[in-house]
PQR file with spaces between the fields and no chain letter, atoms N, CA, C, O and H, PARSE charges and radii, in Angstrom:
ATOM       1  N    UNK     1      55.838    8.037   13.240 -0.4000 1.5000
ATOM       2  CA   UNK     1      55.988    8.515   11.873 -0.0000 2.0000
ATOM       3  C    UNK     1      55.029    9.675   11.644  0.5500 1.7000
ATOM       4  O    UNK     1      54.064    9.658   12.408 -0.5500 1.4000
ATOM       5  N    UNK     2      55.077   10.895   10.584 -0.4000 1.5000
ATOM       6  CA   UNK     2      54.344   11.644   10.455 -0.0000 2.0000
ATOM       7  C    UNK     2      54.503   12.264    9.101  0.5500 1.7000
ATOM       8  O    UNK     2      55.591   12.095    8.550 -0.5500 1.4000
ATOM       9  H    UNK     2      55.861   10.909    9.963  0.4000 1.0000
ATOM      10  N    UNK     3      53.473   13.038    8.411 -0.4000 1.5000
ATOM      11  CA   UNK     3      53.472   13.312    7.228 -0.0000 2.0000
ATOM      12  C    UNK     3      54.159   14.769    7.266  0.5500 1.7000
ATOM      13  O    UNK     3      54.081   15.562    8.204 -0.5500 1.4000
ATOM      14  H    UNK     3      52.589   13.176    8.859  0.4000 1.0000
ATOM      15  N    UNK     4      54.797   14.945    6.144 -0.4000 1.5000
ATOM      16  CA   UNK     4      55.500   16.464    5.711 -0.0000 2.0000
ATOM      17  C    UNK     4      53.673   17.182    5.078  0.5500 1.7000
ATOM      18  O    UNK     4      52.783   16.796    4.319 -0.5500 1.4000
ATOM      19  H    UNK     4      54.860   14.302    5.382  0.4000 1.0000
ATOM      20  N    UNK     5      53.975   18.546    6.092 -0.4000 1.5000
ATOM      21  CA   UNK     5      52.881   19.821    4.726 -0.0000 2.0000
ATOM      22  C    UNK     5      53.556   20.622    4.802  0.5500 1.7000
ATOM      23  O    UNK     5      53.987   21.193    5.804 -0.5500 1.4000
ATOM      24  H    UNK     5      54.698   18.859    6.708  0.4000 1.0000
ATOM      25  N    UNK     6      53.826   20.846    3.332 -0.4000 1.5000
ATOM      26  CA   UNK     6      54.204   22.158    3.032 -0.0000 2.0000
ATOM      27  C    UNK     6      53.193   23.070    2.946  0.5500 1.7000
ATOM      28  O    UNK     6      52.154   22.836    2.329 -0.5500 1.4000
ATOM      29  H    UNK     6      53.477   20.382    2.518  0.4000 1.0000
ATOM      30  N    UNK     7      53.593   24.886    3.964 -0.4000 1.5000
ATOM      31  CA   UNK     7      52.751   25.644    4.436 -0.0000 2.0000
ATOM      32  C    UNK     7      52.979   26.780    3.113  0.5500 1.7000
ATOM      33  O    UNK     7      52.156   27.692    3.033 -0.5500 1.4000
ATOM      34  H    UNK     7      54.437   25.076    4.465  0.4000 1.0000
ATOM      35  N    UNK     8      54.181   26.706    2.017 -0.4000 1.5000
ATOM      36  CA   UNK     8      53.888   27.770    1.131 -0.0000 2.0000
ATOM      37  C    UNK     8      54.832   29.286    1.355  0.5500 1.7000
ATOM      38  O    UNK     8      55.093   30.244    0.627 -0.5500 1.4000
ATOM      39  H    UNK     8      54.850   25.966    2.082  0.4000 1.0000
ATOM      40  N    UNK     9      55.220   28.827    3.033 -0.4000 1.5000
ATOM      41  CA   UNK     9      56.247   30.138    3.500 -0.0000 2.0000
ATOM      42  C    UNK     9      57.070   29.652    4.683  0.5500 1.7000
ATOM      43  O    UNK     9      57.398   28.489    4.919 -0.5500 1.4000
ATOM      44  H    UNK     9      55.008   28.049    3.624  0.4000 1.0000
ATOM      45  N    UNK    10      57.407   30.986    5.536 -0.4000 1.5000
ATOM      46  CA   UNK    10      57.547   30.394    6.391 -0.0000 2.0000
ATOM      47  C    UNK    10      56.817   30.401    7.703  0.5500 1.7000
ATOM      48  O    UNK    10      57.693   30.101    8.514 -0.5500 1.4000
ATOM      49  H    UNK    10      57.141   31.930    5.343  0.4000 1.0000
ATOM      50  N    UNK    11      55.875   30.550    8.251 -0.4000 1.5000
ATOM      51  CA   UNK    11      55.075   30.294    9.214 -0.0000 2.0000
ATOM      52  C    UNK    11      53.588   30.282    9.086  0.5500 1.7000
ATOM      53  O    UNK    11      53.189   30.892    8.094 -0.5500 1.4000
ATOM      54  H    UNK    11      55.163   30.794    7.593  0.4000 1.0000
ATOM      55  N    UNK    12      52.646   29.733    9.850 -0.4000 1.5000
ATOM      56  CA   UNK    12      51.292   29.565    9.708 -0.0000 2.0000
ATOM      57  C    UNK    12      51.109   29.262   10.955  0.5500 1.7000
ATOM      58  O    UNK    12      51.789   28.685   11.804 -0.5500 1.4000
ATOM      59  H    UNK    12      52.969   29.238   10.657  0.4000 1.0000
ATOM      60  N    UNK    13      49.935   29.812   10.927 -0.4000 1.5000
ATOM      61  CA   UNK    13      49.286   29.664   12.917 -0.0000 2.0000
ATOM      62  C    UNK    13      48.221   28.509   12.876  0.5500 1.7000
ATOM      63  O    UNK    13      47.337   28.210   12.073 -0.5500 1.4000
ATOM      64  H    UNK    13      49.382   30.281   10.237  0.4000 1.0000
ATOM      65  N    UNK    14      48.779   27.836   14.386 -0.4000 1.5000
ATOM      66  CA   UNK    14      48.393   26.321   14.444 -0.0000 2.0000
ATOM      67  C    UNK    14      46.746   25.973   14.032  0.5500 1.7000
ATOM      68  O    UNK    14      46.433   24.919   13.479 -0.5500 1.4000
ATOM      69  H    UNK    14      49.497   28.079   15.039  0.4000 1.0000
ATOM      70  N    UNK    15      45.510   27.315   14.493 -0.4000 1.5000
ATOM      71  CA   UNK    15      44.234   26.748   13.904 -0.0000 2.0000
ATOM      72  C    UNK    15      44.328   26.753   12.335  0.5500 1.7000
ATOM      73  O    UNK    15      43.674   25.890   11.750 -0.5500 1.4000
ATOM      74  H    UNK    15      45.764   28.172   14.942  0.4000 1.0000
ATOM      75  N    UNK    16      44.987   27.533   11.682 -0.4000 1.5000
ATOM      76  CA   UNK    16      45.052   27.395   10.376 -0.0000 2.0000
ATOM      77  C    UNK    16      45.712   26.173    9.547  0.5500 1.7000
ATOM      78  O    UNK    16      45.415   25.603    8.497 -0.5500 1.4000
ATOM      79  H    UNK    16      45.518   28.234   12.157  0.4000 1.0000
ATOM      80  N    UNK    17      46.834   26.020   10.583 -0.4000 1.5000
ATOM      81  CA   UNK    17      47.199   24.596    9.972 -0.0000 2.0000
ATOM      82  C    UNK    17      46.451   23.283    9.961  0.5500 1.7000
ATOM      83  O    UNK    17      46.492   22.484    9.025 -0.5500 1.4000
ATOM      84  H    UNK    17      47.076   26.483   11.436  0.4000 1.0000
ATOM      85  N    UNK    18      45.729   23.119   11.133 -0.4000 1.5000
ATOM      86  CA   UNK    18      45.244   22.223   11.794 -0.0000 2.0000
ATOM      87  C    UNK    18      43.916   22.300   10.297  0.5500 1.7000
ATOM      88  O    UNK    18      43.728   21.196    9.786 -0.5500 1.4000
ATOM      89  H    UNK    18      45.696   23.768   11.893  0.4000 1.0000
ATOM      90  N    UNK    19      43.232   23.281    9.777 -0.4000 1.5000
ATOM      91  CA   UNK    19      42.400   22.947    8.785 -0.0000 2.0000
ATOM      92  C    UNK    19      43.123   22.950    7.563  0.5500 1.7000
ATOM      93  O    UNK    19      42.734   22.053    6.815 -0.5500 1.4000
ATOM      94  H    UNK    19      43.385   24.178   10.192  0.4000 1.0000
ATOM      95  N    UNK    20      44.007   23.621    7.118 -0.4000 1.5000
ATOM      96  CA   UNK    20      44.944   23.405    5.913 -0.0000 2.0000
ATOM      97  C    UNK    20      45.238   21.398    6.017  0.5500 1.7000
ATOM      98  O    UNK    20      44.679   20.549    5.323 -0.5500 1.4000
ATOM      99  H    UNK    20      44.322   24.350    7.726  0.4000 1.0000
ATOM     100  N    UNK    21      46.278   21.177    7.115 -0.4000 1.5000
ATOM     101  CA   UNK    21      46.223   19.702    6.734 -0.0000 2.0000
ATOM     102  C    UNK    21      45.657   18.628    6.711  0.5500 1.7000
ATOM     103  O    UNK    21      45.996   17.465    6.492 -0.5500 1.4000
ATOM     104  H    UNK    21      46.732   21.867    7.679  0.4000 1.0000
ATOM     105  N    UNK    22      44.263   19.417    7.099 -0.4000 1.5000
ATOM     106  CA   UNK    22      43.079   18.100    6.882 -0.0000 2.0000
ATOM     107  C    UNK    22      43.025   17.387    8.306  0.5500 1.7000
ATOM     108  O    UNK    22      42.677   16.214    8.438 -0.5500 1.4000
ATOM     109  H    UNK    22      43.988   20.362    7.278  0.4000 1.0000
ATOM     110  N    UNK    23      43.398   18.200    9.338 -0.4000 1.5000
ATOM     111  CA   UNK    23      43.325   17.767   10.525 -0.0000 2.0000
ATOM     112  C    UNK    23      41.698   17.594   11.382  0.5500 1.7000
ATOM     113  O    UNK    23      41.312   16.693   12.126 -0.5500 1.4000
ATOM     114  H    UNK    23      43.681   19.153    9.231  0.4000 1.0000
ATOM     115  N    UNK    24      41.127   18.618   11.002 -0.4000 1.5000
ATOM     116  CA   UNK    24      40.101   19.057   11.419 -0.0000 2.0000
ATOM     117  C    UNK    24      39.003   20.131   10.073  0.5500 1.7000
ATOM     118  O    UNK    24      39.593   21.056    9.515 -0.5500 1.4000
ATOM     119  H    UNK    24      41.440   19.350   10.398  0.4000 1.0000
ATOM     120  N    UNK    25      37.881   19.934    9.800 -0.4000 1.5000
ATOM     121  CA   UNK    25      37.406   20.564    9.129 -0.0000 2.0000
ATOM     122  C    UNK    25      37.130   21.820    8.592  0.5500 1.7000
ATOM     123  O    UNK    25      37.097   22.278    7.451 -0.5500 1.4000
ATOM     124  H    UNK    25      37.402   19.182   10.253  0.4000 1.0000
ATOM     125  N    UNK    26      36.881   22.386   10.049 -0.4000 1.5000
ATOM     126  CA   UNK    26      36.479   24.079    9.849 -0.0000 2.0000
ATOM     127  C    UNK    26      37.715   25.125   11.417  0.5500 1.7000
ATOM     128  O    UNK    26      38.510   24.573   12.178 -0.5500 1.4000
ATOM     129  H    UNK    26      36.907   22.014   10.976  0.4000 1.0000
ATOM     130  N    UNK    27      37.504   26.068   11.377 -0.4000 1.5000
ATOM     131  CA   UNK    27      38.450   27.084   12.326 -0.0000 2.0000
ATOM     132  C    UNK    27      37.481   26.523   13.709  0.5500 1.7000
ATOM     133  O    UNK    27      37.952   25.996   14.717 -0.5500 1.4000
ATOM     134  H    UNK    27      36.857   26.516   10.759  0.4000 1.0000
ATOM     135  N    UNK    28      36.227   26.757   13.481 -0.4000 1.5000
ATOM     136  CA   UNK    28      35.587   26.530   14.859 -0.0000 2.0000
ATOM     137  C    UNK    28      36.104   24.859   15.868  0.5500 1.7000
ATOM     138  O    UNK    28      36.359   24.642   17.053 -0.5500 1.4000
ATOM     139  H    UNK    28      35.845   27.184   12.662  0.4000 1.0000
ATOM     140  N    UNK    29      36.060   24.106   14.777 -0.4000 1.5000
ATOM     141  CA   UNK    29      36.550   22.798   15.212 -0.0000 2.0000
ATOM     142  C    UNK    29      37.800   22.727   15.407  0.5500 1.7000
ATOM     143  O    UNK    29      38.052   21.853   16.236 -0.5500 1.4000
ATOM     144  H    UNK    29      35.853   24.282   13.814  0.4000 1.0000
ATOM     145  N    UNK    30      39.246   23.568   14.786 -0.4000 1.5000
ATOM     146  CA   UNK    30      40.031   23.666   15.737 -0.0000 2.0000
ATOM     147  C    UNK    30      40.016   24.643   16.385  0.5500 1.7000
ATOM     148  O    UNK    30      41.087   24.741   16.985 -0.5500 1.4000
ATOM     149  H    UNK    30      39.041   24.278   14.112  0.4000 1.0000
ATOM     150  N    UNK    31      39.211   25.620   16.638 -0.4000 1.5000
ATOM     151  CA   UNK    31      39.453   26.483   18.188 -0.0000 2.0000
ATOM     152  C    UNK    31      39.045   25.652   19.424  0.5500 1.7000
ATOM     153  O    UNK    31      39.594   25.724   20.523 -0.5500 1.4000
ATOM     154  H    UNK    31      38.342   25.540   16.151  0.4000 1.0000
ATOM     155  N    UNK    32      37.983   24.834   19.090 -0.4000 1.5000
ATOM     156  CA   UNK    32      37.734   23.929   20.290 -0.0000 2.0000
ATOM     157  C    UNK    32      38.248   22.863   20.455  0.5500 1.7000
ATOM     158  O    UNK    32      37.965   22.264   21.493 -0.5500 1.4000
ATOM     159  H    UNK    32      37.536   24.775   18.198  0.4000 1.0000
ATOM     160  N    UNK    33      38.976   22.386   19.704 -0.4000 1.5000
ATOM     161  CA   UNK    33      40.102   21.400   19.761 -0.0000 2.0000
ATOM     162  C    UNK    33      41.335   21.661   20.903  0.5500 1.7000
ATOM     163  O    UNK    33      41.669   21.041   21.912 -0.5500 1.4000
ATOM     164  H    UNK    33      39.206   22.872   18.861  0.4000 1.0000
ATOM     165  N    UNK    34      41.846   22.894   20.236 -0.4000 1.5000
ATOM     166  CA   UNK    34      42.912   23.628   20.816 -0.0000 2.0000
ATOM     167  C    UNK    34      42.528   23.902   22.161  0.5500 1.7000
ATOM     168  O    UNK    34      43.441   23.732   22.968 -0.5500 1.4000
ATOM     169  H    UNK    34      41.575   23.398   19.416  0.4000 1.0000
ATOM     170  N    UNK    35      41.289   24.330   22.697 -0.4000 1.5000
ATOM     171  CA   UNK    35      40.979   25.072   23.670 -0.0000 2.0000
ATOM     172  C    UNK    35      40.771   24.442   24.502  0.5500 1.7000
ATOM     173  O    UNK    35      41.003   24.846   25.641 -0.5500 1.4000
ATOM     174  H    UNK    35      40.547   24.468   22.040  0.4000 1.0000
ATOM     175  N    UNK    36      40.106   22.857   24.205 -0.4000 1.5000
ATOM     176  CA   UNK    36      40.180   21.764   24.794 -0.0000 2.0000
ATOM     177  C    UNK    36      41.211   20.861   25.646  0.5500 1.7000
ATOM     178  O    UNK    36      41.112   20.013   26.533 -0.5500 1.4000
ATOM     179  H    UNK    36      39.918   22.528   23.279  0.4000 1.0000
ATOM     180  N    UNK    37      42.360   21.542   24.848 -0.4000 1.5000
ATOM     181  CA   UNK    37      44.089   20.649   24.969 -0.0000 2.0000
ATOM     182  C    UNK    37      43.896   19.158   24.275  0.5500 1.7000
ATOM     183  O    UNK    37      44.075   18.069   24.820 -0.5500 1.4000
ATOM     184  H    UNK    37      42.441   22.231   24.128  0.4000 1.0000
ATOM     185  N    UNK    38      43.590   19.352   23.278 -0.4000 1.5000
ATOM     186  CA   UNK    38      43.361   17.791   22.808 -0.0000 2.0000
ATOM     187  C    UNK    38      44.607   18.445   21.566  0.5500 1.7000
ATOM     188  O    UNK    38      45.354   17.535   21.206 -0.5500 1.4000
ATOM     189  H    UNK    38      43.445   20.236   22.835  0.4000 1.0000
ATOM     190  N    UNK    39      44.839   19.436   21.078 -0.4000 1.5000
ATOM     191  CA   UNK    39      46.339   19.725   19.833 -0.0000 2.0000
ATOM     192  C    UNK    39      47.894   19.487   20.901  0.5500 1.7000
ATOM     193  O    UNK    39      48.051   19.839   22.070 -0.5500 1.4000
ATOM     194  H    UNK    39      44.232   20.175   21.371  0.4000 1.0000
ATOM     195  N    UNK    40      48.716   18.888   20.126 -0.4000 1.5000
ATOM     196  CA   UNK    40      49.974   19.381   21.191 -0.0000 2.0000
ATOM     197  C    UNK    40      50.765   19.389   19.877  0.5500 1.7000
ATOM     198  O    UNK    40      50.659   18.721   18.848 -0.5500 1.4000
ATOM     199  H    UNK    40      48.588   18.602   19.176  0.4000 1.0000
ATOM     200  N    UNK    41      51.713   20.511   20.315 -0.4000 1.5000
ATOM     201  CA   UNK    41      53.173   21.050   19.518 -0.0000 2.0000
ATOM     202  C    UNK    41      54.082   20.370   20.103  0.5500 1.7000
ATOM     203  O    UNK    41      53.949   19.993   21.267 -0.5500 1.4000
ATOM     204  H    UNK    41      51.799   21.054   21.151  0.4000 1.0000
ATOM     205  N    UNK    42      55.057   20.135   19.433 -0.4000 1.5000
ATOM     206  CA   UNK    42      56.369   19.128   19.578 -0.0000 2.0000
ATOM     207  C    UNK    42      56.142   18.682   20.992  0.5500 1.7000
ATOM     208  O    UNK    42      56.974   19.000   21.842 -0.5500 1.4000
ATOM     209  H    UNK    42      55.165   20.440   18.487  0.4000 1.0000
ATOM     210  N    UNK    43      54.859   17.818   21.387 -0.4000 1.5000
ATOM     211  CA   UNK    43      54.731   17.113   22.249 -0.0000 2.0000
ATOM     212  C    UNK    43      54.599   17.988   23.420  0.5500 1.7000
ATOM     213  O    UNK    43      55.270   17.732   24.421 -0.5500 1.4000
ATOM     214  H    UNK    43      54.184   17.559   20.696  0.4000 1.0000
ATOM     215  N    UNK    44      53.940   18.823   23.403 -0.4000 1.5000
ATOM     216  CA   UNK    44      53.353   19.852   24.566 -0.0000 2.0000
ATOM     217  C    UNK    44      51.921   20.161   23.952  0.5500 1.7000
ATOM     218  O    UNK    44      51.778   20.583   22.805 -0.5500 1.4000
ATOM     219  H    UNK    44      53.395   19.031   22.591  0.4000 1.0000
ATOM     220  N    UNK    45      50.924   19.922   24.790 -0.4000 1.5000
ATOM     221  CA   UNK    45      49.866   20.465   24.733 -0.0000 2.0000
ATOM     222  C    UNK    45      50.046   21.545   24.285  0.5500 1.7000
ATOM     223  O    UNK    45      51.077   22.001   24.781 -0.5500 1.4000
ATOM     224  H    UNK    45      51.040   19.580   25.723  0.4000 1.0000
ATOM     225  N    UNK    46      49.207   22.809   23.011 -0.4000 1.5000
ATOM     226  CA   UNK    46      49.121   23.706   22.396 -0.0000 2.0000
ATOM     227  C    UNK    46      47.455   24.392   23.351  0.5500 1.7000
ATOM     228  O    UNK    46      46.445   23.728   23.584 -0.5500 1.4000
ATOM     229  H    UNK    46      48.370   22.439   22.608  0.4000 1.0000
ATOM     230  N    UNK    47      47.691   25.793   23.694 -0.4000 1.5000
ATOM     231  CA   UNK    47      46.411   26.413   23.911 -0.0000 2.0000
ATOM     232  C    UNK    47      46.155   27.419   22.916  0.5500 1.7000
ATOM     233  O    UNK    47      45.044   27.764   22.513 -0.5500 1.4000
ATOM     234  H    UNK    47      48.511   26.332   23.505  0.4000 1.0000
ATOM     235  N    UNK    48      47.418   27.918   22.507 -0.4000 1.5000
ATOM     236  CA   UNK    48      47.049   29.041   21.919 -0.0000 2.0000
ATOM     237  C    UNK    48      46.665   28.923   20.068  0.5500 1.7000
ATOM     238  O    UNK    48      47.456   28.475   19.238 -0.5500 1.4000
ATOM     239  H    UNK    48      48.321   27.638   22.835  0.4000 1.0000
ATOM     240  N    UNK    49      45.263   29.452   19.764 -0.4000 1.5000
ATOM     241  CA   UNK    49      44.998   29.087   18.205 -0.0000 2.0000
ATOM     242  C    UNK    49      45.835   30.046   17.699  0.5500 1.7000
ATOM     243  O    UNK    49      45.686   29.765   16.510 -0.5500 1.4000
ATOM     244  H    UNK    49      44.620   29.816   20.438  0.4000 1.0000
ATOM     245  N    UNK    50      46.798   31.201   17.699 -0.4000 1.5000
ATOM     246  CA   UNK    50      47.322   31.848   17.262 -0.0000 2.0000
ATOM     247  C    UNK    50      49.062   31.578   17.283  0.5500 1.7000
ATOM     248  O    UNK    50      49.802   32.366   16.693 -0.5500 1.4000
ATOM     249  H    UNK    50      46.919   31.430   18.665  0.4000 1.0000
ATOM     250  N    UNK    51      49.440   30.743   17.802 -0.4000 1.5000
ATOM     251  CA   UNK    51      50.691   30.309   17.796 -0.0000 2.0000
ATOM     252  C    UNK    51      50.968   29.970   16.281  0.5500 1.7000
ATOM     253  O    UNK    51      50.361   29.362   15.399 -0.5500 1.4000
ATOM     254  H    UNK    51      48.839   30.103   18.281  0.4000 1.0000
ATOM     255  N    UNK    52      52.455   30.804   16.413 -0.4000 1.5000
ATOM     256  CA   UNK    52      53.012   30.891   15.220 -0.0000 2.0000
ATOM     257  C    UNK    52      53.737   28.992   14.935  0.5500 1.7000
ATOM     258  O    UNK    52      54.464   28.375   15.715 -0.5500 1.4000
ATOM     259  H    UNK    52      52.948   31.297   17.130  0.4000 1.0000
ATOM     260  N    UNK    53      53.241   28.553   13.689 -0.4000 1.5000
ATOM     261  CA   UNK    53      54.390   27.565   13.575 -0.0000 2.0000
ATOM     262  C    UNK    53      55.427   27.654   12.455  0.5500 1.7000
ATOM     263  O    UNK    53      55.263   28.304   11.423 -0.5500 1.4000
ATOM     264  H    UNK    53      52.651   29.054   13.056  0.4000 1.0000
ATOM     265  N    UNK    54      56.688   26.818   12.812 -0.4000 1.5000
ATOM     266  CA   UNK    54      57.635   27.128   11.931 -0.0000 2.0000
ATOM     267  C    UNK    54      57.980   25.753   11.554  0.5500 1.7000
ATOM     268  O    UNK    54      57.710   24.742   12.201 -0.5500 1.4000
ATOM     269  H    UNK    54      56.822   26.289   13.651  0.4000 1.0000
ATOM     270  N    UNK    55      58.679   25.833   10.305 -0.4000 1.5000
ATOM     271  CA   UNK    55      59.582   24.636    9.787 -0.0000 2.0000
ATOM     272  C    UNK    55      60.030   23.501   10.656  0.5500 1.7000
ATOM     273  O    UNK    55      60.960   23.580   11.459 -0.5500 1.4000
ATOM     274  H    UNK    55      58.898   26.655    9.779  0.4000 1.0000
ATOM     275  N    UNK    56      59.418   22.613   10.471 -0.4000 1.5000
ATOM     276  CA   UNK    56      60.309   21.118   11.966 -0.0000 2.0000
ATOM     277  C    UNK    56      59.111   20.983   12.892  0.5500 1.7000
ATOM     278  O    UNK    56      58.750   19.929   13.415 -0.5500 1.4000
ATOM     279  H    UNK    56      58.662   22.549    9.819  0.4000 1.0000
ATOM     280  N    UNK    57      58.481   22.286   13.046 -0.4000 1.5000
ATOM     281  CA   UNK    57      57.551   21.658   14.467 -0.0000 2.0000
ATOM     282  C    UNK    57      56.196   20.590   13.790  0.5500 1.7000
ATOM     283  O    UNK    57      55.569   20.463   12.738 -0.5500 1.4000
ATOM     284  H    UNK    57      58.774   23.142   12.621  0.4000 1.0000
ATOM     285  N    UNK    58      56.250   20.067   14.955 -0.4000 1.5000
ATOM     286  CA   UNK    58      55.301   18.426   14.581 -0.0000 2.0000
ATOM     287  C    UNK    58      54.107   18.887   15.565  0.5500 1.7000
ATOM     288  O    UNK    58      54.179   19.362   16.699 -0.5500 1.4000
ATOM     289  H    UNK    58      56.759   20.170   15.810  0.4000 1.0000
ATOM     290  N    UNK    59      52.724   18.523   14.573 -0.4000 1.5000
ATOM     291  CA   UNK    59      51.493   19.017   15.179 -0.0000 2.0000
ATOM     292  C    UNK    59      50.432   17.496   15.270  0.5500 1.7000
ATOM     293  O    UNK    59      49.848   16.831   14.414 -0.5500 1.4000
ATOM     294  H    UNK    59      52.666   18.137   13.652  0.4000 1.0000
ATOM     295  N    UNK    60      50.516   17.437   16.198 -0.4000 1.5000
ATOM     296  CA   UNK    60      48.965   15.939   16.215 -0.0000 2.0000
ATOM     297  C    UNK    60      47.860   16.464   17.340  0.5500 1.7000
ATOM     298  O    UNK    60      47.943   17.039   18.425 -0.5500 1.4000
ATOM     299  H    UNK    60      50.990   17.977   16.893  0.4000 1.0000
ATOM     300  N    UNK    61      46.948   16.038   16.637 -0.4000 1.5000
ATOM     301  CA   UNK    61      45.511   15.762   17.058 -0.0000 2.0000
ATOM     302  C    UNK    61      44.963   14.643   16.881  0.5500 1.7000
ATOM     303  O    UNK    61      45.005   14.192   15.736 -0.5500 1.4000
ATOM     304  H    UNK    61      46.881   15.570   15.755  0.4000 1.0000
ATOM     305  N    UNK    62      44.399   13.984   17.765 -0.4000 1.5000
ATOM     306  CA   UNK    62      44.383   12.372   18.052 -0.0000 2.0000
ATOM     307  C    UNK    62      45.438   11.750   17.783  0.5500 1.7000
ATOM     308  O    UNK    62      46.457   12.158   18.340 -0.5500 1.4000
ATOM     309  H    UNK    62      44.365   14.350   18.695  0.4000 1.0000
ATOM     310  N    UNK    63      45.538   10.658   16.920 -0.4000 1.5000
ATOM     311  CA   UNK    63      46.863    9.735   16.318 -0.0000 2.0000
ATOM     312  C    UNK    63      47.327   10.298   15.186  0.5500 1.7000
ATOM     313  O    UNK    63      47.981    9.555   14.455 -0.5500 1.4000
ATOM     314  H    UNK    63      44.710   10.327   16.468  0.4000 1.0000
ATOM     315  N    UNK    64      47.154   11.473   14.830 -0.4000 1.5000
ATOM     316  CA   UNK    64      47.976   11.651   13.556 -0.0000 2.0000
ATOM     317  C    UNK    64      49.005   12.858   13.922  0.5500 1.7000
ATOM     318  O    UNK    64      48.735   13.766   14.709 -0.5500 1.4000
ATOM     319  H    UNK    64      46.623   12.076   15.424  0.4000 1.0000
ATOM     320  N    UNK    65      50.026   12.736   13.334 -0.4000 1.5000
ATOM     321  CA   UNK    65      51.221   13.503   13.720 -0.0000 2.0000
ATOM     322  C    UNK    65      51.780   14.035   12.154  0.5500 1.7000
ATOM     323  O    UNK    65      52.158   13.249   11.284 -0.5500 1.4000
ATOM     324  H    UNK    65      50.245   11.999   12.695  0.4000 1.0000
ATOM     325  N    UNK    66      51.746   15.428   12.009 -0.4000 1.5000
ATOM     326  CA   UNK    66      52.183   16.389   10.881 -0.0000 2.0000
ATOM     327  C    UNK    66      53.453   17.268   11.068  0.5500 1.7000
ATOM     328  O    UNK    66      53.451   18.051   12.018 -0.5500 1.4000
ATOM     329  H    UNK    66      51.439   16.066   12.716  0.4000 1.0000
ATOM     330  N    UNK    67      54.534   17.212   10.252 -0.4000 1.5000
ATOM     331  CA   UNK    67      55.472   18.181   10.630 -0.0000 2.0000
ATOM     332  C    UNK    67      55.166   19.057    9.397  0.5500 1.7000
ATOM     333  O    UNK    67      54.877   18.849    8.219 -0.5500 1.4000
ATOM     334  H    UNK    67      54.536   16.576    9.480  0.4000 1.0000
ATOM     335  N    UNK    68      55.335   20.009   10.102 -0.4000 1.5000
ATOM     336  CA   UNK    68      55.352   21.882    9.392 -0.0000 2.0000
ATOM     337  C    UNK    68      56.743   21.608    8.584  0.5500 1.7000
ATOM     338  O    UNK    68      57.792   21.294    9.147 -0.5500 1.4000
ATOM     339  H    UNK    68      55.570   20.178   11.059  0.4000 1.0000
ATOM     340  N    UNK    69      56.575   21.789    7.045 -0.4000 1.5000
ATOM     341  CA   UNK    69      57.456   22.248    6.346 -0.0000 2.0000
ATOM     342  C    UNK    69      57.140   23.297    5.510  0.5500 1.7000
ATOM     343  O    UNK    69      55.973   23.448    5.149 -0.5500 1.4000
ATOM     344  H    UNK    69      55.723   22.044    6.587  0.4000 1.0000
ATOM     345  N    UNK    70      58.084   24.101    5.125 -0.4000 1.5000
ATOM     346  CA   UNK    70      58.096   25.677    4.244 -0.0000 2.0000
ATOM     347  C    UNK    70      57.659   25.180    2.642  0.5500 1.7000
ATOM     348  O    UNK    70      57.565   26.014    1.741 -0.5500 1.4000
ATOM     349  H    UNK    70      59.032   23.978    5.418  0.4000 1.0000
């Protein structure tokens, strides 16, 4: 199961989301998150903090799982 955030448009890049949904606190904590491979996008490890996300894609870090909505 996973929670809907609405991002306000249509895309937002994954370190930004990752602190928008309360995933992680600050940008530094998800760049090293990400950089770590501890983020994965629709169930693929994520490296890049600049990856665009769109509408549908599902983002978790540890046990929590978020889908990107507009």
């Amino acid at each position: 199961m996973s929670d809907d955030i609405s991002i306000g448009g249509e895309s937002i890049r994954l370190g930004q989301f990752l602190k928008y949904a309360g995933l992680l606190d600050s940008g530094g904590d998800a760049k090293e998150a990400i950089i770590d491979g501890y983020v994965r996008v629709n169930g693929e490890v994520e490296r890049r903090r600049g990856r665009q996300l769109v509408d549908g894609d599902l983002v978790t870090y540890e046990e929590r799982t978020v889908r990107v909505r507009p």
